[in-house]
Structure formats: structure tokens, C-alpha cells
DSSP file (Angstrom, degrees, kcal/mol; ACC not computed):
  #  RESIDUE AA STRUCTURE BP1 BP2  ACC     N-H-->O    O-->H-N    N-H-->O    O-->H-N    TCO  KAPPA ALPHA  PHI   PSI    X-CA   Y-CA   Z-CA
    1    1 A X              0   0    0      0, 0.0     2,-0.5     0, 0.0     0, 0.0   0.000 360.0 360.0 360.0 121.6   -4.2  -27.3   19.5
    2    2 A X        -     0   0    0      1,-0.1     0, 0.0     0, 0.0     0, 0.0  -0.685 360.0 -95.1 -92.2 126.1   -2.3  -24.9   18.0
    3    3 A X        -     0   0    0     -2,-0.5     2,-0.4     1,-0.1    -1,-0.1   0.279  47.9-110.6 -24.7 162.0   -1.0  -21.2   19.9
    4    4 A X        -     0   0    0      2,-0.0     2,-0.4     0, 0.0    -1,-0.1  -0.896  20.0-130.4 -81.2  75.3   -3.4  -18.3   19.1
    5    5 A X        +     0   0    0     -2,-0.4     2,-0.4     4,-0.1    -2,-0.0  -0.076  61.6 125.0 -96.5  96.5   -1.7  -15.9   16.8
    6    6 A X    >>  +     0   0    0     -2,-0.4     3,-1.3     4,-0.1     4,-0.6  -0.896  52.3  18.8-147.7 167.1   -2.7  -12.4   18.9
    7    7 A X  H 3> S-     0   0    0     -2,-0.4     4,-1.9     1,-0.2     5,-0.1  -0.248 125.1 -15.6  75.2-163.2   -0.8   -9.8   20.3
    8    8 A X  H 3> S+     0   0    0      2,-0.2     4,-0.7     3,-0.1    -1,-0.2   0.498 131.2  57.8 -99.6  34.7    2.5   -9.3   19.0
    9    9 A X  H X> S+     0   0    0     -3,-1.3     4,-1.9     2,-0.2     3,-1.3   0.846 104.5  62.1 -89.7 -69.2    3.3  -12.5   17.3
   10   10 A X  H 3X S+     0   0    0     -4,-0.6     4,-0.9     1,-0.3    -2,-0.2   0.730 110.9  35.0 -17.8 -55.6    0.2  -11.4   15.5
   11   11 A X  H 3< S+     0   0    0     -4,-1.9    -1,-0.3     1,-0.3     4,-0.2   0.439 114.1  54.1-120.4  21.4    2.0   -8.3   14.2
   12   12 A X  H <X S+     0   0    0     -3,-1.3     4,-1.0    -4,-0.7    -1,-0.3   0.501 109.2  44.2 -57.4 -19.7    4.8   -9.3   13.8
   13   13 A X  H >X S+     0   0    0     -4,-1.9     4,-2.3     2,-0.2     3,-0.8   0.917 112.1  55.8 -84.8 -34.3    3.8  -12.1   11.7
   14   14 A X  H 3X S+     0   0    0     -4,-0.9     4,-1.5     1,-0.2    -1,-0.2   0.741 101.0  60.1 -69.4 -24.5    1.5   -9.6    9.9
   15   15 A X  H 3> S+     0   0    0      2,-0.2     4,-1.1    -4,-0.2    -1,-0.2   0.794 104.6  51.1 -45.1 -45.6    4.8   -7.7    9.4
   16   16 A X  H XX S+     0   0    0     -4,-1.0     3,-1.7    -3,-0.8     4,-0.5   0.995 107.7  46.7 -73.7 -89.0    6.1  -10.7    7.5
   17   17 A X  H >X S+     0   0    0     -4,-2.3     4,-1.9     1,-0.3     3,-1.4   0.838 109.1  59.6 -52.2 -47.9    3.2  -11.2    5.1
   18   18 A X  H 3X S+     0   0    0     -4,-1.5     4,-2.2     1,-0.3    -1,-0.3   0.896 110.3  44.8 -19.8 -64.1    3.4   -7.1    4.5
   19   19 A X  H <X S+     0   0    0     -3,-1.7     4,-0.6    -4,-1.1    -1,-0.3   0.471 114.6  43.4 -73.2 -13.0    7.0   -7.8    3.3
   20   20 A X  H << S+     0   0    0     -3,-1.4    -2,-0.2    -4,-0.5    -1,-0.2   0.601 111.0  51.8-103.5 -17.5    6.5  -10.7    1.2
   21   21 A X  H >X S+     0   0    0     -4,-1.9     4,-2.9    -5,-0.2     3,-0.9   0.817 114.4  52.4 -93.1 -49.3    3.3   -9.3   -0.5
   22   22 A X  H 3< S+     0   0    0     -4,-2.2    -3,-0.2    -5,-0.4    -2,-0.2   0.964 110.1  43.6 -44.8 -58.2    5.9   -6.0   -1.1
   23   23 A X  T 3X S+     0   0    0     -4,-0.6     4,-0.7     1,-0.2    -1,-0.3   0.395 111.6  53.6 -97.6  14.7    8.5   -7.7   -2.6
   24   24 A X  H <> S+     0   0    0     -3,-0.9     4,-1.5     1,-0.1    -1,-0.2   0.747 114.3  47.8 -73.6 -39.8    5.8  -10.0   -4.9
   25   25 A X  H  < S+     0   0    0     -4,-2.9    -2,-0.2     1,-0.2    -1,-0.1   0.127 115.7  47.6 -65.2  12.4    4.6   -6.6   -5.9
   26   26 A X  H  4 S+     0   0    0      6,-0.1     7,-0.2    -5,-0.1    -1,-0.2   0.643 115.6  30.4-137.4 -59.0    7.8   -5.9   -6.4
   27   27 A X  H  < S+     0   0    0     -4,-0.7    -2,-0.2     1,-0.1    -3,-0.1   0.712 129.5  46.6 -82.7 -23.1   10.0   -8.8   -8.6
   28   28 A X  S  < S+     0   0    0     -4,-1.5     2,-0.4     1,-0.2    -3,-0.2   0.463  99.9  54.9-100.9 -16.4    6.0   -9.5  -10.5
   29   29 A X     >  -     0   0    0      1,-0.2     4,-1.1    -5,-0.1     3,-0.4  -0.989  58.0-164.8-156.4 117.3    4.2   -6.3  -11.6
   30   30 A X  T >4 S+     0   0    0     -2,-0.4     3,-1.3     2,-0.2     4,-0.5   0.995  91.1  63.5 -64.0 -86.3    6.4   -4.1  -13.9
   31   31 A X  T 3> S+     0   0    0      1,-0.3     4,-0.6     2,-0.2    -1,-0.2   0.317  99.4  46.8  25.6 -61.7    3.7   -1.4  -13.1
   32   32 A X  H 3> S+     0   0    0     -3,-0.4     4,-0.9     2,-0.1    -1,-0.3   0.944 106.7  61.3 -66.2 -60.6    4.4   -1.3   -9.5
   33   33 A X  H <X S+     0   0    0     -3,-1.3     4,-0.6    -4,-1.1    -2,-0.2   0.528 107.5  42.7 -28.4 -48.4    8.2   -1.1  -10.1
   34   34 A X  H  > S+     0   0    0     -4,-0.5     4,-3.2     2,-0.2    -1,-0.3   0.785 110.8  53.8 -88.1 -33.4    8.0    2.0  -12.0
   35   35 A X  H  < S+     0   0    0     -4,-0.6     4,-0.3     2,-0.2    -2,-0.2   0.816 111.6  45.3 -29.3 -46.7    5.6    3.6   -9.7
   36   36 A X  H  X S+     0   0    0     -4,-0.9     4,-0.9     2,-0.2     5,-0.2   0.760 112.0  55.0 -77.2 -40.0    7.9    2.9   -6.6
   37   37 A X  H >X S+     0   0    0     -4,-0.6     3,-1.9     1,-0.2     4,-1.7   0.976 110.6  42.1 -70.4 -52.4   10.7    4.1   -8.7
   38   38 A X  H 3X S+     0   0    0     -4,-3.2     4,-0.9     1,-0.3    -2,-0.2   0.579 113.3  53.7 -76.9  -1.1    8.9    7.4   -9.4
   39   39 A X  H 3> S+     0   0    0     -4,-0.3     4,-0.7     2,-0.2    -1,-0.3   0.635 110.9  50.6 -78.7 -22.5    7.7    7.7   -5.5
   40   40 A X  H << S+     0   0    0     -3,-1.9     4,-0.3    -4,-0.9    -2,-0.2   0.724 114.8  39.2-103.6 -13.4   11.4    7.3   -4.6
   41   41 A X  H  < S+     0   0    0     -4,-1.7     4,-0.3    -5,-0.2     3,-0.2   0.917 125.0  36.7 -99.7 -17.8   12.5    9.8   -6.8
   42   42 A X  H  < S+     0   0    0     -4,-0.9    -2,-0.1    -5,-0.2    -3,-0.1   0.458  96.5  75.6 -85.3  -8.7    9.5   12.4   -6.2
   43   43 A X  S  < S+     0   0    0     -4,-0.7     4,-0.3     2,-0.2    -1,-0.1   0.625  99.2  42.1 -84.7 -17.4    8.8   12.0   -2.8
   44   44 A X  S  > S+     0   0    0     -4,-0.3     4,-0.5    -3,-0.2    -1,-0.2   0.539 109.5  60.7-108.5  -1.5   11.8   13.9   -1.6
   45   45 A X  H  > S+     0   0    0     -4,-0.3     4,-1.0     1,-0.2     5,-0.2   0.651 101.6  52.1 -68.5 -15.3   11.3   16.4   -4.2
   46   46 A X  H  > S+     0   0    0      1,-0.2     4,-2.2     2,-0.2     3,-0.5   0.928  95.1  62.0 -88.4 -21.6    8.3   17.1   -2.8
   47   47 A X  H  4 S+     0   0    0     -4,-0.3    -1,-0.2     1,-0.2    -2,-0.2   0.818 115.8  45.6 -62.8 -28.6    9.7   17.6    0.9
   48   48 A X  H  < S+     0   0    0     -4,-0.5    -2,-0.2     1,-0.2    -1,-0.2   0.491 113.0  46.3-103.7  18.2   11.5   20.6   -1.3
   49   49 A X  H  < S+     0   0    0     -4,-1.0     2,-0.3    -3,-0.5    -1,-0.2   0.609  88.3  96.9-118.5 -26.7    8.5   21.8   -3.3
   50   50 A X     <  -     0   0    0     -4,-2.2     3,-0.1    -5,-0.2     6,-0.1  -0.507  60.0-157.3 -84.1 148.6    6.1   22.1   -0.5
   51   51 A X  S    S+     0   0    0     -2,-0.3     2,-0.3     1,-0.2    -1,-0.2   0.408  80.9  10.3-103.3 -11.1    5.8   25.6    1.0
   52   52 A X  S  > S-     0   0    0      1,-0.1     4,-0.7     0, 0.0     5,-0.2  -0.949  91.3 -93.1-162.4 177.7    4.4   24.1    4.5
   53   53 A X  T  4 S+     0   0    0     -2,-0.3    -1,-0.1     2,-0.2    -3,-0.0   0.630 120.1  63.8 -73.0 -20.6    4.1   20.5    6.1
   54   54 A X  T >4 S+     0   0    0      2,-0.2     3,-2.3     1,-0.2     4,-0.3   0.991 104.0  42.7 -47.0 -78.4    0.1   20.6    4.4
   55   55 A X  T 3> S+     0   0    0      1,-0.3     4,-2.0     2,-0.2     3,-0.3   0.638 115.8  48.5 -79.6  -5.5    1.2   20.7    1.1
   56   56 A X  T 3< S+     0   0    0     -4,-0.7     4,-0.4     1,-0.2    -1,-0.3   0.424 107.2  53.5 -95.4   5.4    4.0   18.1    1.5
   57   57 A X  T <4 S+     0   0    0     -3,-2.3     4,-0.3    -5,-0.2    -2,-0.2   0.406 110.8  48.0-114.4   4.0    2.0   15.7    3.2
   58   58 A X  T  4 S+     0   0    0     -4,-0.3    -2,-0.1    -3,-0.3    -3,-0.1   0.722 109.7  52.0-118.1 -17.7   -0.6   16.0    0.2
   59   59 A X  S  < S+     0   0    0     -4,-2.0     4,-0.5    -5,-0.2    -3,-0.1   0.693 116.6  45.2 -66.6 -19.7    2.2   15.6   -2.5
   60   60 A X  S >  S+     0   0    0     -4,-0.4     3,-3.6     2,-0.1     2,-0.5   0.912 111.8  45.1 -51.3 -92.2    3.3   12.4   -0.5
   61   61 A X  T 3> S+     0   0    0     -4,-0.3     4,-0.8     1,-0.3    -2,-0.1   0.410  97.3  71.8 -71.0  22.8    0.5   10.9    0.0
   62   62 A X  H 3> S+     0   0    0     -2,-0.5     4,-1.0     2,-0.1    -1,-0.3   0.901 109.5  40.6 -55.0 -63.4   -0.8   11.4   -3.7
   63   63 A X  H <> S+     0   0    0     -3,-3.6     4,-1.1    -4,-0.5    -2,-0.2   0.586 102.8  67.1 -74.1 -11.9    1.9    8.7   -4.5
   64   64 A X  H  > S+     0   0    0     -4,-0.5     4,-1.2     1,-0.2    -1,-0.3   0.876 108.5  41.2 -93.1 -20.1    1.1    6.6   -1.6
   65   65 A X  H  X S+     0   0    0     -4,-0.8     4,-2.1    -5,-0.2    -2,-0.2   0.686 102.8  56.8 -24.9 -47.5   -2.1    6.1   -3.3
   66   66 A X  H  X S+     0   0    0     -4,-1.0     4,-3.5     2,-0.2    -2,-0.2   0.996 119.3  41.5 -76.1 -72.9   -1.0    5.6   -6.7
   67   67 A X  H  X S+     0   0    0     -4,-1.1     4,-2.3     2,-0.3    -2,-0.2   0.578 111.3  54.9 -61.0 -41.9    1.3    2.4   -4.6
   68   68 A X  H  X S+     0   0    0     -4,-1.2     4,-2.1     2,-0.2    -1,-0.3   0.942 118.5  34.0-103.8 -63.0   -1.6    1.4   -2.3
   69   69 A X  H  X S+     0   0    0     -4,-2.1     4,-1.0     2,-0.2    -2,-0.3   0.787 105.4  69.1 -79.6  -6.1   -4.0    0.8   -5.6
   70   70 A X  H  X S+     0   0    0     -4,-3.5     4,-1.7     1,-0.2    -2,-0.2   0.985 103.6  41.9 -41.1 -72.0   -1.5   -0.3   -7.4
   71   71 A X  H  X S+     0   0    0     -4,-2.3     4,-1.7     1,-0.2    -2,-0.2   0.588 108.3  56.0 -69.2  -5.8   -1.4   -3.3   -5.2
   72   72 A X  H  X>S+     0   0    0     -4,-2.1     4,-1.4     2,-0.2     5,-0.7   0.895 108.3  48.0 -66.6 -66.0   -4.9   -3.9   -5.0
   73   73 A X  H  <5S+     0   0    0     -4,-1.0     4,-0.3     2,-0.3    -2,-0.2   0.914 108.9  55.1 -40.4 -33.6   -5.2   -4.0   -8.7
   74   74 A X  H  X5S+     0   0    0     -4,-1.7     4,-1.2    -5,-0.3    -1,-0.2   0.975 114.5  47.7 -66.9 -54.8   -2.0   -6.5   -8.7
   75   75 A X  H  X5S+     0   0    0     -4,-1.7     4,-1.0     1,-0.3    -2,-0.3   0.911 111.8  39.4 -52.4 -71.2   -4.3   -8.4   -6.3
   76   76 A X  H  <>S+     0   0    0     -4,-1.4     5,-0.6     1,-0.2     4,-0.5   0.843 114.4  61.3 -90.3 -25.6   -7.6   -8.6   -7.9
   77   77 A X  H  ><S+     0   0    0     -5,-0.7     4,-2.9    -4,-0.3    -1,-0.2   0.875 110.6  40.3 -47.9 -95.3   -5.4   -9.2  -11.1
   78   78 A X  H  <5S+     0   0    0     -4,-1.2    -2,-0.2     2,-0.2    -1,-0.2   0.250 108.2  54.0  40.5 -85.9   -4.0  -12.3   -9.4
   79   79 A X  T >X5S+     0   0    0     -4,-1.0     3,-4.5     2,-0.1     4,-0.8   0.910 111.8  46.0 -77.5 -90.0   -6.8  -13.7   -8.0
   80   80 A X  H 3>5S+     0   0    0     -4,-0.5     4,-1.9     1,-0.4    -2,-0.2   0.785 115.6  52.4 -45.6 -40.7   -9.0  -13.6  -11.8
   81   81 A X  H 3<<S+     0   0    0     -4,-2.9    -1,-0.4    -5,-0.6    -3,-0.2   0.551 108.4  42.1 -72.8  10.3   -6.1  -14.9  -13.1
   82   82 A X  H <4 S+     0   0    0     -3,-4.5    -2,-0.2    -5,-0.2    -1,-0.2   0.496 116.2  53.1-109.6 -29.5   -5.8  -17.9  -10.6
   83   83 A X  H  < S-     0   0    0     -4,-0.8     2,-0.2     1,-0.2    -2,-0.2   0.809 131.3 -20.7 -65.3 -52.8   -9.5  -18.3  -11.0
   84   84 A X     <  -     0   0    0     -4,-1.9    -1,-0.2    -5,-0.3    -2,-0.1  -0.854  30.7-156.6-174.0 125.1   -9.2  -18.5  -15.0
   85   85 A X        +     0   0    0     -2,-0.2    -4,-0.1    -3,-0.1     3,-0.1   0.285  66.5 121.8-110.0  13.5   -7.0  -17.6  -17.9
   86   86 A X  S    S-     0   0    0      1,-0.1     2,-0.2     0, 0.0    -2,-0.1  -0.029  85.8 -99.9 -56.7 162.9  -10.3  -17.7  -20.2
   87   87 A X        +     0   0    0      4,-0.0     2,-0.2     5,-0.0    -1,-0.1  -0.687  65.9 161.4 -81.5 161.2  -11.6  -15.2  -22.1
   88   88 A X     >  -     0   0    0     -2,-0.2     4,-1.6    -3,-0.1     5,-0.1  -0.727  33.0-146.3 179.1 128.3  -14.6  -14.1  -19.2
   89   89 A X  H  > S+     0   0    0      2,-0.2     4,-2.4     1,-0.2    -1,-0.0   0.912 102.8  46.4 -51.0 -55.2  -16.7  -10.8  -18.9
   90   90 A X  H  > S+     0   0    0      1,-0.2     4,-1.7     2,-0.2    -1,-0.2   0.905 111.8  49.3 -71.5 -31.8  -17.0  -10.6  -15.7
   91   91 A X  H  > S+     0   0    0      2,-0.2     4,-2.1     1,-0.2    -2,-0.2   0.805 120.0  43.3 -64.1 -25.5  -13.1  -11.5  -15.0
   92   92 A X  H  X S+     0   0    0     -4,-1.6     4,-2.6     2,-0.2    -1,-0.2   0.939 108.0  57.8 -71.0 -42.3  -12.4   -8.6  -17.7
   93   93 A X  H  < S+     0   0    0     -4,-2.4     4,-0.5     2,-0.2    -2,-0.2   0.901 107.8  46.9  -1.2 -89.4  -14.9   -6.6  -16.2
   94   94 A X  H >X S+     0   0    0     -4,-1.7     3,-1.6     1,-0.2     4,-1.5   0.900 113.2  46.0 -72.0 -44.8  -12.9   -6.8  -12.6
   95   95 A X  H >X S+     0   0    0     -4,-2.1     3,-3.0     1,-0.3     4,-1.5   0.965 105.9  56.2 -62.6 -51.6   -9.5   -6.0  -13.9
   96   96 A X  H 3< S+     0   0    0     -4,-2.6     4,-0.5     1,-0.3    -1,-0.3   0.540 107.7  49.8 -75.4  17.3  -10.4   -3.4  -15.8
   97   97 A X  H <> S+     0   0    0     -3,-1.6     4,-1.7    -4,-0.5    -1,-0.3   0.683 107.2  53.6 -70.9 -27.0  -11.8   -1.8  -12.9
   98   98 A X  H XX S+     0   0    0     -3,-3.0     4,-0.9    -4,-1.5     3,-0.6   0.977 114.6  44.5 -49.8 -78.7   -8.7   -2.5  -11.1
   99   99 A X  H 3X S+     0   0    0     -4,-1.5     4,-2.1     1,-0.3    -2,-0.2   0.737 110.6  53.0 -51.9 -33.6   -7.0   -0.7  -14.0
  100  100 A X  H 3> S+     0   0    0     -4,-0.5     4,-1.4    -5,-0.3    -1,-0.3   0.949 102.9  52.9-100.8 -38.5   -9.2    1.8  -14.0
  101  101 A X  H <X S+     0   0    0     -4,-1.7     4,-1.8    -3,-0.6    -1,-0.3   0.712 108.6  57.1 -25.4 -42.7   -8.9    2.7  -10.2
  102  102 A X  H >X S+     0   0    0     -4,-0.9     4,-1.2     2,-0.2     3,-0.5   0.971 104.4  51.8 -38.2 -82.0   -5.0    2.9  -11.1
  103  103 A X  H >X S+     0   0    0     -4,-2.1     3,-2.3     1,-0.3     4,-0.6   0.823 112.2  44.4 -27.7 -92.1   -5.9    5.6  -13.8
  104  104 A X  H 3X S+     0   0    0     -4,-1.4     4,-2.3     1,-0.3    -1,-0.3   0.617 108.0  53.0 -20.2 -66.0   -7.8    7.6  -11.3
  105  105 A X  H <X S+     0   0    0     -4,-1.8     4,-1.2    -3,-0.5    -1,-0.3   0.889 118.0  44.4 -45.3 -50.5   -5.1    7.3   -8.3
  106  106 A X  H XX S+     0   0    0     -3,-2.3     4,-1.7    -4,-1.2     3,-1.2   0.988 114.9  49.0 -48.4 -71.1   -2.6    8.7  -11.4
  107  107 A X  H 3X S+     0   0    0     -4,-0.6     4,-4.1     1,-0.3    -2,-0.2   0.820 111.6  46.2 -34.5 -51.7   -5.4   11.5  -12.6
  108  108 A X  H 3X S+     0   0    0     -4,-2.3     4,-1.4     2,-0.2    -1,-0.3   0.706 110.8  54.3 -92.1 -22.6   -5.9   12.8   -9.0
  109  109 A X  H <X S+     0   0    0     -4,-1.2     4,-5.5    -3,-1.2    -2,-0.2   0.905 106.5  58.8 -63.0 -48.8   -1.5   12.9   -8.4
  110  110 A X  H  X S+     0   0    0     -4,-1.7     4,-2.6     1,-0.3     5,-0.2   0.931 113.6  33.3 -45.5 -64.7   -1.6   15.0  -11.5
  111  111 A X  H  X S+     0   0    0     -4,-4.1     4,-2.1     1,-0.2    -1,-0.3   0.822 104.0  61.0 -71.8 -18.2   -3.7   17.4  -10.0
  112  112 A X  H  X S+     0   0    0     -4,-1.4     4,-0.8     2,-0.2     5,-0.2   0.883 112.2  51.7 -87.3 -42.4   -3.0   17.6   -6.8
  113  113 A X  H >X S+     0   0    0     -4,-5.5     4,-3.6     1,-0.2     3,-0.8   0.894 104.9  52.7  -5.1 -78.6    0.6   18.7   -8.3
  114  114 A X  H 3X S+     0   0    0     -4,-2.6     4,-1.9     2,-0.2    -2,-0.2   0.864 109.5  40.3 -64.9 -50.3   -0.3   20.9  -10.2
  115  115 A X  H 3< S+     0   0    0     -4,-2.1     4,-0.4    -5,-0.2    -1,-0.2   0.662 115.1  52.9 -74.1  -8.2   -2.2   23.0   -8.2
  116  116 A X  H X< S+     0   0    0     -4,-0.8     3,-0.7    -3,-0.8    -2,-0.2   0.880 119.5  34.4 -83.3 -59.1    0.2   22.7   -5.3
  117  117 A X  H 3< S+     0   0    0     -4,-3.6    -2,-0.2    -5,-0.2    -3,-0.1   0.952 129.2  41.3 -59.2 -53.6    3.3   23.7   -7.4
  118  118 A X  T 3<        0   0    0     -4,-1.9    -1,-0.2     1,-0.3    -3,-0.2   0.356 360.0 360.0 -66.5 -20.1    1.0   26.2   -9.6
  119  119 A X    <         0   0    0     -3,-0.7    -1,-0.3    -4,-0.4    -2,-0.1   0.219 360.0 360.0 -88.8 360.0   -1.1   27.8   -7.5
């Protein structure tokens, strides 16, 4: 019978898969790379752009969006490609929903800029 993984073996160990799933996203999906690269360089701009701890906490967590579907879209990516490297509707279907979730997370950074800096 093997230990119960609960507590904090649990999260540590869930700590572990967190960090290896980062740095797959990381060395695998160009995509992510430059994303991370433009969260590291805009995310302390934004600590100097925000006029009050509101509007820096909504230019942050724009980008931690953009980062958070990134990797889900790396995931379902992944997966349909692990599934099948066929041409397939439905598998074309789910990525570019993936992709198109991306878009959005991008679209919605754009604005939420702009109207914080502009406004």
C-alpha cells in the first residue's frame, strides 16, 4: 500500500509538477517565451505607471492572464497533438479555440492599458 499523498507532501509535490509544467512551457512553446519576456519587462513598468495599488494590480494581472492561457492553450495543444497529428476538425476546432482564447487574453491587456495610462 502505498503513503497517501495529502497535506504537505501533497503540496509540495504539487509544487514540483508546477515547476516542471513552467519550465516545459518554457524550453517548448516559443509563444510562452515571449510573453514571459514581455511580463518581465512590463510588469515593473507597470508598478511605475500605476497612479494607486488598483490600477497596478489590474496592469499586472492583465499579463498574468495572457501567461495563465497561454498555458492552457500549450496544454490543449499537446494533448490534440498526442491524440493525433491528422488533419481532424474537431482537433483543429480545439486548438483554434485555444488560440483564440490567447487572442482575447492579448485584446483585453490592450485595453485595460490603455485606458489605465490614457484615461
Amino acid at each position: 500500500m502505498t503513503p497517501k499523498n495529502t497535506g504537505w507532501l501533497r503540496i509540495i509535490k504539487a509544487f514540483g509538477y508546477s515547476l516542471t509544467g513552467l519550465k516545459a512551457a518554457w524550453l517548448n512553446e516559443a509563444a510562452f517565451r515571449q510573453e514571459a519576456v514581455l511580463c518581465i519587462i512590463l510588469i515593473p513598468l507597470a508598478f511605475l505607471l500605476g497612479n494607486n495599488g488598483l490600477e497596478r494590480a489590474l496592469l499586472i494581472s492583465c499579463f498574468i492572464l495572457v501567461l495563465i492561457t497561454e498555458l492552457l492553450n500549450s496544454a490543449i495543444e499537446a494533448l490534440a497533438d498526442r491524440i493525433s497529428l491528422e488533419q481532424d476538425r474537431l482537433i483543429k476546432r480545439a486548438k483554434d479555440i485555444g488560440s483564440a482564447a490567447v487572442f482575447i487574453a492579448l485584446c483585453y491587456t490592450i485595453i485595460v492599458w490603455g485606458l489605465v495610462l490614457f484615461s
